[in-house]
Backbone as a printed PyTorch tensor [residue, N CA C, xyz], in Angstrom:
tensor([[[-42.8350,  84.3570, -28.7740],
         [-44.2850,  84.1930, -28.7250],
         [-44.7040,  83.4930, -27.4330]],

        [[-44.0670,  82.7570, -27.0540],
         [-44.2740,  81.8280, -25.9660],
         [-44.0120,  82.5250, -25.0970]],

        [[-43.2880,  83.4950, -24.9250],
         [-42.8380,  84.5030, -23.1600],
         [-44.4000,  85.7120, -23.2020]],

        [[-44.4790,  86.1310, -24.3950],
         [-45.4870,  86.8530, -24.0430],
         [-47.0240,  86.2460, -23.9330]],

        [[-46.8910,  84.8350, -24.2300],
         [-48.3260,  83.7600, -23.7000],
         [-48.2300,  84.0150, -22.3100]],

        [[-47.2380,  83.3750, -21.9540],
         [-47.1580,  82.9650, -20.6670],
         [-47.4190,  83.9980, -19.4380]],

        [[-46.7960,  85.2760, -20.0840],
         [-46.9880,  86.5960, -19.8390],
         [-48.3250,  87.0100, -19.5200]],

        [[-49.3190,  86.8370, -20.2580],
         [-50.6450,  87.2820, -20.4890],
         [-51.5200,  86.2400, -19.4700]],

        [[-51.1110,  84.6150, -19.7880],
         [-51.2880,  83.6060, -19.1230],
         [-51.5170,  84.1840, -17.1100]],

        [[-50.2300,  84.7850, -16.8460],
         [-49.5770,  85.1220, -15.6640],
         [-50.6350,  86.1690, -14.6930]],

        [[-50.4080,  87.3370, -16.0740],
         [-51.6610,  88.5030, -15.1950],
         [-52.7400,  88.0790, -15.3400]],

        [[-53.4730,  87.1400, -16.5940],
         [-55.0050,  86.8700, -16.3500],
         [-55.0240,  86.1280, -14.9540]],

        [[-54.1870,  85.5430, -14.7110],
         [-54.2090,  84.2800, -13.4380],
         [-54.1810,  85.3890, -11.5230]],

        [[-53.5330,  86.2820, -11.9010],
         [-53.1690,  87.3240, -10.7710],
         [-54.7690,  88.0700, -10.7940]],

        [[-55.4250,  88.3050, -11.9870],
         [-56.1820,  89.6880, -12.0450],
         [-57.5310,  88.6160, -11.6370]],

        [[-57.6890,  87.2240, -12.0830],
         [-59.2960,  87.0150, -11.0910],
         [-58.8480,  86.7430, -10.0370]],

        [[-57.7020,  86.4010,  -9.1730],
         [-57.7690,  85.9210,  -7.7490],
         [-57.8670,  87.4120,  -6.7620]],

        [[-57.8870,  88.5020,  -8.0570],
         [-58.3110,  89.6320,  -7.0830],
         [-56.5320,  90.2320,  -6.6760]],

        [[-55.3570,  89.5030,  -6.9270],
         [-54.1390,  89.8490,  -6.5610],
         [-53.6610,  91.0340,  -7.3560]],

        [[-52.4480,  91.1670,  -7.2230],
         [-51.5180,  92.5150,  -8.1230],
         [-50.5270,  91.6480,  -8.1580]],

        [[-50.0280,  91.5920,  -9.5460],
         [-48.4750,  91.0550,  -9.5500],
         [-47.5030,  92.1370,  -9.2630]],

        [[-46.1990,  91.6420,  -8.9520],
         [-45.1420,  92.8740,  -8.6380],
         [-45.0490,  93.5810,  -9.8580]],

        [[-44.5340,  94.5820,  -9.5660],
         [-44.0140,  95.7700, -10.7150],
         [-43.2200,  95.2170, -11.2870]],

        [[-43.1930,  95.3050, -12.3840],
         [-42.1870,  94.5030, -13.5730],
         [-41.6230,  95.6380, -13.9140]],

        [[-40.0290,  94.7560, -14.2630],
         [-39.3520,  95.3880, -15.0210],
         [-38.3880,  96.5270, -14.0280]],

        [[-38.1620,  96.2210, -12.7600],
         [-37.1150,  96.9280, -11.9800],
         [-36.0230,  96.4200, -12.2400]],

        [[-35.2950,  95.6810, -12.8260],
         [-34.1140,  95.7720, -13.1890],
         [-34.1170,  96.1050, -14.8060]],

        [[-34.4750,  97.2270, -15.1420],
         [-35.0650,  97.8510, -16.2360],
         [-33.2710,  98.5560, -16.6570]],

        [[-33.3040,  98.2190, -18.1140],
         [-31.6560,  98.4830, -18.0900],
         [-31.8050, 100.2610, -19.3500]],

        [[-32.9420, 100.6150, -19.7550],
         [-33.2680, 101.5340, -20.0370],
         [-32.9900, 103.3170, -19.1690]],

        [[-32.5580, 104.1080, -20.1730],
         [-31.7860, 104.9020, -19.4940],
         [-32.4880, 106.0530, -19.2540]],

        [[-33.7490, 106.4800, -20.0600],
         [-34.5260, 107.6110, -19.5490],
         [-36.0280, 107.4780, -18.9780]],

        [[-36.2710, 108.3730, -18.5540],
         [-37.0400, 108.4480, -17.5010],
         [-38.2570, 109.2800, -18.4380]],

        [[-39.5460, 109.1740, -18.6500],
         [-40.5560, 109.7330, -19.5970],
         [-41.7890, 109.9560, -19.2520]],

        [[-42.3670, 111.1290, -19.2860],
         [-43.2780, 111.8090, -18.6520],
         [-44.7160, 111.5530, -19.6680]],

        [[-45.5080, 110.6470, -20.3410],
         [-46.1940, 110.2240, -21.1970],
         [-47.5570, 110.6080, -20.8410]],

        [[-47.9400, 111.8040, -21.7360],
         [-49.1600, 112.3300, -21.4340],
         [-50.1320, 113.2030, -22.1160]],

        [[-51.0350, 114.0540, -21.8530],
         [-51.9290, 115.0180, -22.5110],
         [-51.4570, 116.3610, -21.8090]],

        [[-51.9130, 117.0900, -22.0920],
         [-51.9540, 118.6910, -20.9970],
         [-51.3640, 118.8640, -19.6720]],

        [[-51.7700, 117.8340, -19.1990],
         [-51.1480, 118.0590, -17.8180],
         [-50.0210, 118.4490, -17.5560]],

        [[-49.0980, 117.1560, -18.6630],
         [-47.7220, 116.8300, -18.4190],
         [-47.2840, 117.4990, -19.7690]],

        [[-47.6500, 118.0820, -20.6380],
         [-47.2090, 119.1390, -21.3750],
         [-47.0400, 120.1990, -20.9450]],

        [[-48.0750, 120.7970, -19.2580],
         [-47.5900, 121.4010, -19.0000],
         [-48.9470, 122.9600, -18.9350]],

        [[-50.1540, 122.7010, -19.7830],
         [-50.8650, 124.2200, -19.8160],
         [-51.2180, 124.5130, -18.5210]],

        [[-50.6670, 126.0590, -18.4600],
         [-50.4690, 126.7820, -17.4060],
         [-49.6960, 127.0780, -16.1930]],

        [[-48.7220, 126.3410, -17.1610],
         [-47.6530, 126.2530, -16.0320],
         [-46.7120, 127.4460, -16.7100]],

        [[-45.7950, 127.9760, -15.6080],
         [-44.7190, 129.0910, -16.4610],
         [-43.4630, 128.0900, -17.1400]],

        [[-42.7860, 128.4700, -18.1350],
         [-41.7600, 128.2780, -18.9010],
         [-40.7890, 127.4520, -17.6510]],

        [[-41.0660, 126.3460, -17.8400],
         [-39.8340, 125.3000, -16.7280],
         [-40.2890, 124.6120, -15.6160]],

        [[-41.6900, 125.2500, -15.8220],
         [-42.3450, 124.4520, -14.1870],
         [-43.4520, 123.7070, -14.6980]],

        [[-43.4470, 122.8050, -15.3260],
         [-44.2960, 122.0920, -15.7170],
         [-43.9030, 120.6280, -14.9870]],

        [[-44.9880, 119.9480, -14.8550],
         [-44.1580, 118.9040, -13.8170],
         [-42.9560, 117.6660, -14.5750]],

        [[-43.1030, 117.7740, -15.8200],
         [-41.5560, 116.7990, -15.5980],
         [-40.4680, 117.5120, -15.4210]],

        [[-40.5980, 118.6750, -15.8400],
         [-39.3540, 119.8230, -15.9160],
         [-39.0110, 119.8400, -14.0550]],

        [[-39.9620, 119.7820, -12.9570],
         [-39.9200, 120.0820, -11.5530],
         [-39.5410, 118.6300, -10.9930]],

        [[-40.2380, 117.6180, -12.1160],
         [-40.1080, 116.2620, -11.4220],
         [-38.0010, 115.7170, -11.2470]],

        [[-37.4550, 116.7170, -12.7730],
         [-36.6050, 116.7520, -13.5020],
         [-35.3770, 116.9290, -11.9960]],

        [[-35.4560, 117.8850, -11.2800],
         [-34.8700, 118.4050, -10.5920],
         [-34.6890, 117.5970,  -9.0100]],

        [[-36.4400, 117.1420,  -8.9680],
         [-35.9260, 116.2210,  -7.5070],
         [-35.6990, 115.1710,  -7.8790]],

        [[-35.4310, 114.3040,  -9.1240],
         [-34.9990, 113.2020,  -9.6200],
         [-33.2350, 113.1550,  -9.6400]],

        [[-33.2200, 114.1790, -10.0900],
         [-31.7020, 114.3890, -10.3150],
         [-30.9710, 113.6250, -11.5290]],

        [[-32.0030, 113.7980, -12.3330],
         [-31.8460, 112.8980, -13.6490],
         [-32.5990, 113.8800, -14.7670]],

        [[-32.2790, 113.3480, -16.4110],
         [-32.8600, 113.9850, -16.9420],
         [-34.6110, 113.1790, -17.3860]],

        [[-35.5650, 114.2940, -17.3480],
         [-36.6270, 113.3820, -17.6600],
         [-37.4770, 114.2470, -18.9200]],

        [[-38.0070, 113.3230, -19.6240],
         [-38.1560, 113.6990, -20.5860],
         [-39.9390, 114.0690, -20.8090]],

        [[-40.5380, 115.3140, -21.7330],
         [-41.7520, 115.5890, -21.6730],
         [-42.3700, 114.9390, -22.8340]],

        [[-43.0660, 114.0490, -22.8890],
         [-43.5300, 113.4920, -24.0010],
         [-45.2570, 114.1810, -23.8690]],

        [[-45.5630, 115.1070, -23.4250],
         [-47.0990, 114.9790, -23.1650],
         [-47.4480, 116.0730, -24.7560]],

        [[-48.8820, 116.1290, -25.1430],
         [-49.5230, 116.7490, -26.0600],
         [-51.0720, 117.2150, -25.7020]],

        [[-50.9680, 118.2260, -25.4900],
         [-52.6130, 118.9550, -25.0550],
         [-53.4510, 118.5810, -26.0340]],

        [[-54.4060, 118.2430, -25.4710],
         [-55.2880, 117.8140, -26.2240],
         [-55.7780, 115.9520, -26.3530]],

        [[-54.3430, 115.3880, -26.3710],
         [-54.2950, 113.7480, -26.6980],
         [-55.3100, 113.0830, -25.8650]],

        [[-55.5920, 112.1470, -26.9830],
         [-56.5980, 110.9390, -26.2110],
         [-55.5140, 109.3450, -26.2740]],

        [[-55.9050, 108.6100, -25.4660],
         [-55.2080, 107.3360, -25.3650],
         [-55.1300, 106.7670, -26.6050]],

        [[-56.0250, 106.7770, -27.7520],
         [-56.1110, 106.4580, -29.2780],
         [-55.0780, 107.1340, -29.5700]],

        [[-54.7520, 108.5280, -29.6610],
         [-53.8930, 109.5130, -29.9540],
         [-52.3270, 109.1520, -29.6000]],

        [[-52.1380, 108.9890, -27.8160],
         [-50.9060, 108.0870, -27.5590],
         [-50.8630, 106.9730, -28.5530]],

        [[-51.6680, 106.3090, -28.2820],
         [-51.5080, 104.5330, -29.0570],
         [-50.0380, 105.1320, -30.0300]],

        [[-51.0270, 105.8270, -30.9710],
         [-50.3040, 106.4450, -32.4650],
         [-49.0460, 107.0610, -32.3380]],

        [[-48.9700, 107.6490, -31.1390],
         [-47.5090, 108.2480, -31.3470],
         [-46.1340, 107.8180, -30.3020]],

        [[-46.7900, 106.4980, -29.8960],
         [-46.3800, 105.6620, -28.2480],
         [-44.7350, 105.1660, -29.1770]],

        [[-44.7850, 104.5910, -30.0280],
         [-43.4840, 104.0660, -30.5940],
         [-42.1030, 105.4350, -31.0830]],

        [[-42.3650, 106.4390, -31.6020],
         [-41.9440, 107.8570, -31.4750],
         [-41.6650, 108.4880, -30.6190]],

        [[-42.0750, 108.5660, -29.5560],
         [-42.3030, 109.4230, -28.4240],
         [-41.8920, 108.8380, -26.9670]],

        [[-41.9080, 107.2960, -27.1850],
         [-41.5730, 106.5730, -25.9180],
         [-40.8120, 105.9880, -26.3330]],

        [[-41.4290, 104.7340, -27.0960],
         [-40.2820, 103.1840, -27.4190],
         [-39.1850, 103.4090, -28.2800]],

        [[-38.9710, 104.5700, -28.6310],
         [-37.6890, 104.7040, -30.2460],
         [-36.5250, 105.3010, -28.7420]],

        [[-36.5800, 106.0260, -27.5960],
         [-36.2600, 106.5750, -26.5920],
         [-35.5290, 105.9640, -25.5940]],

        [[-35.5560, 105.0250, -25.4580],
         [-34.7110, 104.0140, -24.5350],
         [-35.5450, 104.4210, -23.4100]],

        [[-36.9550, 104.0950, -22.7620],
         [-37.3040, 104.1040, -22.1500],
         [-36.8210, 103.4240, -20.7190]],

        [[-36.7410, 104.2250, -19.6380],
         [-36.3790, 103.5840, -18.0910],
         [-37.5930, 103.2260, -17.4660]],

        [[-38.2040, 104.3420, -17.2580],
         [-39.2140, 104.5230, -16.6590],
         [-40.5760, 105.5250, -17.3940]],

        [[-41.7480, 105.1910, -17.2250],
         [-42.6340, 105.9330, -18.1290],
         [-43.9300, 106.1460, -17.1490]],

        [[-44.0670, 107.2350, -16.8910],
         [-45.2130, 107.9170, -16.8740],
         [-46.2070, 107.9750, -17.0750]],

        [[-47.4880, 107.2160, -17.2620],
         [-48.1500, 107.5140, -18.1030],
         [-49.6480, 108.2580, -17.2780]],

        [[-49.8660, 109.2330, -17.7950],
         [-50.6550, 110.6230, -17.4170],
         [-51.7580, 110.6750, -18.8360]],

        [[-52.8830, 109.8570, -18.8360],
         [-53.6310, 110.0020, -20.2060],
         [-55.1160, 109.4250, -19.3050]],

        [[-56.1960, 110.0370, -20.3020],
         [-57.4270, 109.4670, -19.7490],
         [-58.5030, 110.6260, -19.4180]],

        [[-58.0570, 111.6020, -19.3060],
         [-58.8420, 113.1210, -18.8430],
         [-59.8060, 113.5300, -20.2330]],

        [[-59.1910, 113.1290, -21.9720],
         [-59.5990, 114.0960, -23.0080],
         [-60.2800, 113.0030, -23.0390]],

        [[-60.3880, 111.5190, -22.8400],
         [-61.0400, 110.3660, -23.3090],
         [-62.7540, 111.0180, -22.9600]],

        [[-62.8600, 110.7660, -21.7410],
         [-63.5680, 111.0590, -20.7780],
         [-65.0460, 112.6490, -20.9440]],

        [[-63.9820, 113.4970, -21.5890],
         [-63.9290, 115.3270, -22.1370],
         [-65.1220, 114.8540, -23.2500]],

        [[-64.0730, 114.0100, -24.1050],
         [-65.1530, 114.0510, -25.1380],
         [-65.9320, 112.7120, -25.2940]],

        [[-66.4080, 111.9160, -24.6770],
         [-67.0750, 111.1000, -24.6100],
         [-66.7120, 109.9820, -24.5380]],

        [[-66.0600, 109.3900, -24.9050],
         [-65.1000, 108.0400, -24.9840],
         [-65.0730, 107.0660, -24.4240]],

        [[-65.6240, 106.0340, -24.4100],
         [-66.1490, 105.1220, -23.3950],
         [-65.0150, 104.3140, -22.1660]],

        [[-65.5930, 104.3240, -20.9540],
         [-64.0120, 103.9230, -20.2740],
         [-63.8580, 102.6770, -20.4690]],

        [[-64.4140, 101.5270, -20.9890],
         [-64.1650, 100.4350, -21.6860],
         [-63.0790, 100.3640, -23.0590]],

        [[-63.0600, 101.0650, -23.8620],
         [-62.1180, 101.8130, -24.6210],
         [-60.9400, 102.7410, -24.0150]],

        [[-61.2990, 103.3220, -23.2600],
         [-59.7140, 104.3710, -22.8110],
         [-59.1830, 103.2970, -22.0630]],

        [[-59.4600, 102.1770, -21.3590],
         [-59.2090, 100.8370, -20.1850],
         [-58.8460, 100.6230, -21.5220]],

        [[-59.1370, 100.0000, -22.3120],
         [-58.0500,  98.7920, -23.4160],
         [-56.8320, 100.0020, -23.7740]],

        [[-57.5290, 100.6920, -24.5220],
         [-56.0610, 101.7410, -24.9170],
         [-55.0400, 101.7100, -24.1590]],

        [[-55.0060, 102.0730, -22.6660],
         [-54.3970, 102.3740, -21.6670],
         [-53.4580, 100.9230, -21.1420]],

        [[-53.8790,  99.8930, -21.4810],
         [-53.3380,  98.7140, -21.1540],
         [-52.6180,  98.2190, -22.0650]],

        [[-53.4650,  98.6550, -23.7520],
         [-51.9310,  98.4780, -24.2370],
         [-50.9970,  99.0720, -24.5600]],

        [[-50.8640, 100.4890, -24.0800],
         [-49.6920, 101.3510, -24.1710],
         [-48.9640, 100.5310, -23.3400]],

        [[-49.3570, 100.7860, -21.7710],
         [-48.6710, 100.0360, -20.5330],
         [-48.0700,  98.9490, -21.1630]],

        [[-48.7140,  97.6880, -21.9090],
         [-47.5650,  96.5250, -22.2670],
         [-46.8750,  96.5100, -22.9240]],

        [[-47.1110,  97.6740, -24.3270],
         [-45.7750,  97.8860, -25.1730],
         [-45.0410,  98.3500, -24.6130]],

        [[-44.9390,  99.0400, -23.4760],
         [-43.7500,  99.9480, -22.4530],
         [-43.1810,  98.8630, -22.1190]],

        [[-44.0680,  97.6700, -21.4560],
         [-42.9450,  96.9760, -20.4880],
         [-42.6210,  95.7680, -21.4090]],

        [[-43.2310,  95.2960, -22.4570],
         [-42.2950,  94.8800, -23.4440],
         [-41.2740,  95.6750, -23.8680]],

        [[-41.0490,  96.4330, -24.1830],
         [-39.6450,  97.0690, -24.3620],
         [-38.6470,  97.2130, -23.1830]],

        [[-39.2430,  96.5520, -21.7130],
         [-38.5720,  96.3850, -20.8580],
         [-38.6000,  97.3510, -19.6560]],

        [[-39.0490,  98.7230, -20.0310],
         [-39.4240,  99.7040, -18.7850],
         [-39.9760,  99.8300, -17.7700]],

        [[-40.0710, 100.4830, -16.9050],
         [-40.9760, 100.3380, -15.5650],
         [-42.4240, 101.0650, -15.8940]],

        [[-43.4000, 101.2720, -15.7440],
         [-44.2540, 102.4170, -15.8400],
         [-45.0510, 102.6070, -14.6670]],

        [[-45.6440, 103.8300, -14.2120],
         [-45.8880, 104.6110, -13.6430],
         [-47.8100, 104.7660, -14.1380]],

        [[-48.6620, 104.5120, -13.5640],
         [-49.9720, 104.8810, -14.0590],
         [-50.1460, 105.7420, -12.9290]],

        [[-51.3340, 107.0520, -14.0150],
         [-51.2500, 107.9330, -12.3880],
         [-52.8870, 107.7370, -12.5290]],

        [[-53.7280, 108.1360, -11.5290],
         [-54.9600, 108.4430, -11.3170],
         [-55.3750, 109.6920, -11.2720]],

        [[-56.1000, 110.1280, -12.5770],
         [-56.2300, 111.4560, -12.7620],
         [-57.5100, 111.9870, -12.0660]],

        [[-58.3430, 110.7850, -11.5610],
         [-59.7260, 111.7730, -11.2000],
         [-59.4810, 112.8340,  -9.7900]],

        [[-60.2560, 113.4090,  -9.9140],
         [-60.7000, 114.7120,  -8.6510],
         [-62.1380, 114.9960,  -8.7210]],

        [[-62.3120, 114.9930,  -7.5970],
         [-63.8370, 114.8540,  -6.9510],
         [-64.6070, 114.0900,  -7.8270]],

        [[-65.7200, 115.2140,  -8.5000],
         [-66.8380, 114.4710,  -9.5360],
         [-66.3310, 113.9310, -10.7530]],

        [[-64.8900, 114.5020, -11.2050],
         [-64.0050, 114.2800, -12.3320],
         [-63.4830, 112.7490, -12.1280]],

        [[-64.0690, 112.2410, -13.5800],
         [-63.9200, 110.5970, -13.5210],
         [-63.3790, 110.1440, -12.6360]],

        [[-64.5700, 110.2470, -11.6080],
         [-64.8440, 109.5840,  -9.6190],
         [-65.0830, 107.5820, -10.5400]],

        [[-65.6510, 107.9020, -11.0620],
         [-65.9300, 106.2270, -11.3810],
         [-64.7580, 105.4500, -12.4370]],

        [[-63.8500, 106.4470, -12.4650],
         [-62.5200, 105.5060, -12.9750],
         [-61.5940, 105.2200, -11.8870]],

        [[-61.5490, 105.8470, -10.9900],
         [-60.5200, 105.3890,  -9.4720],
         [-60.3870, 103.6560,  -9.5860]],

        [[-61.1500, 103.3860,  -9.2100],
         [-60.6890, 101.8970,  -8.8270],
         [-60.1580, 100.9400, -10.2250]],

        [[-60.6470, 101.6950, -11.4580],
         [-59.8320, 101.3370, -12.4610],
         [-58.5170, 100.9990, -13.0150]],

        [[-58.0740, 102.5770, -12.8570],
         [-56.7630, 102.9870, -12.7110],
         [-56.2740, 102.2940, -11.9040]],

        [[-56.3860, 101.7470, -10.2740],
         [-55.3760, 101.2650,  -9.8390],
         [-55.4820,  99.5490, -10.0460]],

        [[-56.4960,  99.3200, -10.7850],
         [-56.9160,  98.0870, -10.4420],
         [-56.0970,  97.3370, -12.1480]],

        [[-56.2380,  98.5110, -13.2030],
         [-55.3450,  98.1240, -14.2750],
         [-53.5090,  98.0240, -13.5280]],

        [[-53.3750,  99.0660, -13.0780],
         [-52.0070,  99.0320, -12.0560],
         [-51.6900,  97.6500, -11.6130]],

        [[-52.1550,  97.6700, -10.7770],
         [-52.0770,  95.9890, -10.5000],
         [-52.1810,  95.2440, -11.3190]],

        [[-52.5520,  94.8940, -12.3440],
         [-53.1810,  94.0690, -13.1430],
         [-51.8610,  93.9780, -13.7200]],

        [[-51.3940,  95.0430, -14.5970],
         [-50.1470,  94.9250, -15.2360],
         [-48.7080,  95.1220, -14.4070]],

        [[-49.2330,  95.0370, -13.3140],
         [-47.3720,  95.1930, -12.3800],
         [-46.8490,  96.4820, -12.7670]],

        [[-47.5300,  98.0130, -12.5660],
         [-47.1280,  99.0710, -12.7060],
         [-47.2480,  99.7710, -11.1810]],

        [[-46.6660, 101.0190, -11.0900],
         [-46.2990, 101.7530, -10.1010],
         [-48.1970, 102.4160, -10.2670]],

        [[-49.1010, 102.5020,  -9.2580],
         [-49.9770, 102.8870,  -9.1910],
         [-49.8400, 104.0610,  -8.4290]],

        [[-49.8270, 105.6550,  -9.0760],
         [-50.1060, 107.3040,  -8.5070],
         [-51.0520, 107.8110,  -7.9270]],

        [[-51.9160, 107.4070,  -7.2230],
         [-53.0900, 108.1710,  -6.8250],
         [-53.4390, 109.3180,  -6.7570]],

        [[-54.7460, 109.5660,  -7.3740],
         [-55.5630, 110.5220,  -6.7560],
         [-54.4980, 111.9700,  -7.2320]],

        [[-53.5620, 112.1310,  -8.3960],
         [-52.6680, 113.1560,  -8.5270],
         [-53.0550, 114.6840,  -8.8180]],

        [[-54.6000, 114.6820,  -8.6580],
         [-54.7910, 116.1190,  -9.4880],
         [-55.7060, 116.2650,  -7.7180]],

        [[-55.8060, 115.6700,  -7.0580],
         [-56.8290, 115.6740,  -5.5980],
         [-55.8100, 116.8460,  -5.1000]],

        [[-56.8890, 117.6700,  -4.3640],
         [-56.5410, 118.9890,  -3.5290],
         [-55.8690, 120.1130,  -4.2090]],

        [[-55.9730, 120.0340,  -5.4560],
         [-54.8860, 120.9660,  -6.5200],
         [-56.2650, 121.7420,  -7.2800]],

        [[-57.2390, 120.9150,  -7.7050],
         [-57.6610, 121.8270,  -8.7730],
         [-58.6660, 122.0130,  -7.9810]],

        [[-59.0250, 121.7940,  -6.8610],
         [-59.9790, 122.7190,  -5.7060],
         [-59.4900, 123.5220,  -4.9160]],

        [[-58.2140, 123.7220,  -5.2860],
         [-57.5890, 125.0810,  -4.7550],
         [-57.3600, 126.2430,  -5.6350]],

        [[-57.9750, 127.4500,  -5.2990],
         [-57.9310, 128.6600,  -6.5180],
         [-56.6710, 128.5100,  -6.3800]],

        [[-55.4560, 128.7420,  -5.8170],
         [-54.1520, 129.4260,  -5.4110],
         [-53.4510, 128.3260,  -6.4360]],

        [[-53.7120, 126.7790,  -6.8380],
         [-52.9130, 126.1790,  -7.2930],
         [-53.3100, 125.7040,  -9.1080]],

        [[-54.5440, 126.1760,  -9.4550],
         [-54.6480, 125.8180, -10.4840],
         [-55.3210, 127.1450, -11.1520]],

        [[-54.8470, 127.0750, -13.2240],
         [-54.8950, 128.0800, -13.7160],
         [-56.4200, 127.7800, -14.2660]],

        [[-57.1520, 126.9540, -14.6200],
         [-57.9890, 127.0490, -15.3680],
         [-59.0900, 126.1280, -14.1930]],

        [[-59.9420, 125.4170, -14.9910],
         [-61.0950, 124.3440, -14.4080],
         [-60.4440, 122.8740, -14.3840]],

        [[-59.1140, 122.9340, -15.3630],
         [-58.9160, 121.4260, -15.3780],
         [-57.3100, 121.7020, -15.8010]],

        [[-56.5760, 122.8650, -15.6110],
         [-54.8740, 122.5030, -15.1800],
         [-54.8120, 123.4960, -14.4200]],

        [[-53.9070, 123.0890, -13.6240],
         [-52.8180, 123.5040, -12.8470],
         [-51.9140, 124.9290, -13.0950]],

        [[-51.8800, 125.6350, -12.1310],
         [-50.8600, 126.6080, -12.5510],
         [-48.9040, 126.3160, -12.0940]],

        [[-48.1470, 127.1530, -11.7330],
         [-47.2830, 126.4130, -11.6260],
         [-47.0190, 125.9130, -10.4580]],

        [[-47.4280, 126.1080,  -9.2700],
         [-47.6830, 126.2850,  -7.9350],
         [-48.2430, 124.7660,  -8.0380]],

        [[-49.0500, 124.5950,  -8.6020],
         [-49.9820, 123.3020,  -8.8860],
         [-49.5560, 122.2440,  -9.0240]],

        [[-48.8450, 122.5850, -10.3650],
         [-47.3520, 120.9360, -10.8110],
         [-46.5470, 120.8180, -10.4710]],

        [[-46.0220, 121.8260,  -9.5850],
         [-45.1310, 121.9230,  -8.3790],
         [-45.3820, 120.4090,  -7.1630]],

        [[-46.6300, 120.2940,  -6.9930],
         [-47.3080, 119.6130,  -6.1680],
         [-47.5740, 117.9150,  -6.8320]],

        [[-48.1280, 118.4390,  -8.2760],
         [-47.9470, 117.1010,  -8.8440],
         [-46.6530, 116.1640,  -8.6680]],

        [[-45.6680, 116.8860,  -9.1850],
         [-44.3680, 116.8110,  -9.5450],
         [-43.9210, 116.2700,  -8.1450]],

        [[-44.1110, 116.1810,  -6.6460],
         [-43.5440, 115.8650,  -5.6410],
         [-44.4020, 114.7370,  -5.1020]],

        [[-45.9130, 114.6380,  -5.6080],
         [-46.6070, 113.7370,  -5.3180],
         [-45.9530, 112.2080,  -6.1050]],

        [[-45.4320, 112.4130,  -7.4310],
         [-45.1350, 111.7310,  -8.0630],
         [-43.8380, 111.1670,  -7.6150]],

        [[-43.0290, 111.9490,  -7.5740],
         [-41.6900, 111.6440,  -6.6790],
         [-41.7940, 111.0750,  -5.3570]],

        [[-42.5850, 111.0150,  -4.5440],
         [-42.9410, 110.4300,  -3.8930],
         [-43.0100, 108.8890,  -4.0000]],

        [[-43.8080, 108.8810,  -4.6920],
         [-44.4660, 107.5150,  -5.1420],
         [-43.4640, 106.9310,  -5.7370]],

        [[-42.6010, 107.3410,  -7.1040],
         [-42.2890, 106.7880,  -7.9430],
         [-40.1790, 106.2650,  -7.1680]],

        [[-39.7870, 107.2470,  -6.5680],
         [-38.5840, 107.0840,  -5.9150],
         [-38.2250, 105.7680,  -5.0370]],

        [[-39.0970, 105.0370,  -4.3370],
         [-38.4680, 104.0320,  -4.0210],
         [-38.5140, 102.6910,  -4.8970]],

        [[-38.7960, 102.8310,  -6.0260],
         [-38.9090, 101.7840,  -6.9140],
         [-37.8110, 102.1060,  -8.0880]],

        [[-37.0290, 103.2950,  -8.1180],
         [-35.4820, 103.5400,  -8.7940],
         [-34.3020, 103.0450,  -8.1410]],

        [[-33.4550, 102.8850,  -9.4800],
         [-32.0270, 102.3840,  -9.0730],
         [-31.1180, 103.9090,  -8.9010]]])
């Protein structure tokens, strides 16, 4: 009880001086790597294998796992976060949620708490996580500084901007709001990007 005071104590103290604490949890002794998400990272419209953890899967050189569900809202994760992530031996986690919140009305004061406490049950169980930033252009433009600003807040790997230049390209995306495979192709290396110098 007292580590996770002190804990909470720690980031409230980092998050008004305006700072980011470091990424917690790099000596993370957890063995898989987890792609935690809605549609994106499930994958609609992508062909059979190219969905981006399946692509992320390959320049990792590890196995990584698809936890995403079309459709899910961060309420929805909450519910299935202990199943799907924490029963898993989580390494590293992904988390790709915030687009259906948004879809169907959901206030970003609510998808912001949801989203923060997935993130701390992850890194209470000791994992690294990964927040990505799902907006593009007019598409929750007023959650950007959120996303990275919860990032910081909780000592996570902050993704930017991951769906930018993809779904304003006909050639890379199948619908108005995923990707074809060409598309998560792109996700999938943006992420690797980001997420590779913070692995053992």
């Amino acid at each position: 009880m007292f580590k996770i005071l002190a804990r909470f104590i720690f980031i409230f103290l980092f998050f008004i001086s305006g700072c980011s604490i470091p990424i917690q949890n790099l000596d993370s002794r957890g063995e898989n790597v987890i792609c935690f998400g809605d549609s994106i990272t499930y994958g609609v419209g992508a062909e059979k294998g190219k969905d981006y953890p399946s692509l992320l899967q390959k320049l990792l050189k590890t196995k990584v796992m698809n936890a995403g569900v079309s459709g899910d809202t961060t309420e929805g994760a909450l519910q299935r976060l202990e199943r799907d992530v924490l029963e898993n031996d989580p390494y590293l986690v992904i988390v790709e949620l915030g687009g259906n919140d948004y879809l169907n009305g959901i206030s970003k004061k609510r998808t912001l708490s949801n989203l923060e406490e997935i993130i701390l049950k992850i890194q209470e169980k000791g994992a690294i996580v990964a927040v990505c930033d799902i907006s593009c252009g007019f598409f929750m433009s007023g959650y950007r500084r959120d996303f990275k600003k919860l990032a910081g807040k909780t000592g996570s790997i902050f993704i930017p901007r991951v769906l930018e230049d993809i779904l304003t390209d006909p050639y890379l995306k199948y619908d108005n709001i995923h990707p074809n495979s060409e598309g998560y192709e792109a996700i999938a290396f943006k992420i690797y990007k980001t997420v590779r110098p913070y692995l053992k």
